[in-house]
C-alpha positions, 0 to 999 in steps of 0.5 A: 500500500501507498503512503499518504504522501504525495510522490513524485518520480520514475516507475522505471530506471530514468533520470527525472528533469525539473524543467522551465522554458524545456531546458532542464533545471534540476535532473536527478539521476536514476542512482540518486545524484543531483545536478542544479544547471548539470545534467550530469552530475558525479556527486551526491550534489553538484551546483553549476553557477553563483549559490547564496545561503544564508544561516550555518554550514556544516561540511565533514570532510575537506573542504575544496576552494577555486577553480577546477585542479584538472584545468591546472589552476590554482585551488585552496584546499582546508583540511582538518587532520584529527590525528595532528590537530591541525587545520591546513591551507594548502595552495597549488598554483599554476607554475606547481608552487606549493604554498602551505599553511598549518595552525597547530592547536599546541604549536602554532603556526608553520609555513611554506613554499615548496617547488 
């Protein structure tokens, strides 16, 4: 038997397209991933274009800042690590420069450049 809640979706294993003027806004892949201005997203979630939120973020895992690593551009990357207790920035830049960044909880600050 059916909730009672109101369904929206596939009976079968196609993708579902939220659409306006018949461009595809919102897919929602058959294997639950979804894609807001990408018809083919490989995350959980993928966003093309400018997001505004407002209230408080939560992110468990790295947290990966800047323009796309594969297009050999510079990105910003925070990671945790537990095991140290130590928050990490870490740039790549275009010429393969390095820079880090390091606050250790009990020793303070590390940085550098590495070729």
């Amino acid at each position: 038997a059916q909730s009672s809640a109101g369904v929206i979706g596939t009976q079968t294993n196609n993708d579902l397209d939220l659409k306006t003027n018949s461009t595809t806004r919102l897919r929602i892949k058959n294997n639950g991933k979804v894609g807001i201005g990408n018809t083919s997203p490989t995350e959980a979630l993928v966003v093309e274009g400018a997001v505004s939120a407002s209230g408080n973020a939560t992110f468990i895992g790295d947290v990966h800042l800047g323009r796309n690593s594969q297009l050999g551009s510079a990105k910003l990357t925070i990671q945790a690590d537990a095991g140290e207790d130590v928050i990490g920035i870490q740039c790549n830049e275009n010429d393969g420069t390095t820079k880090l960044l390091n606050v250790f909880n009990s020793s303070g600050v590390d940085i550098a450049s590495i070729n």
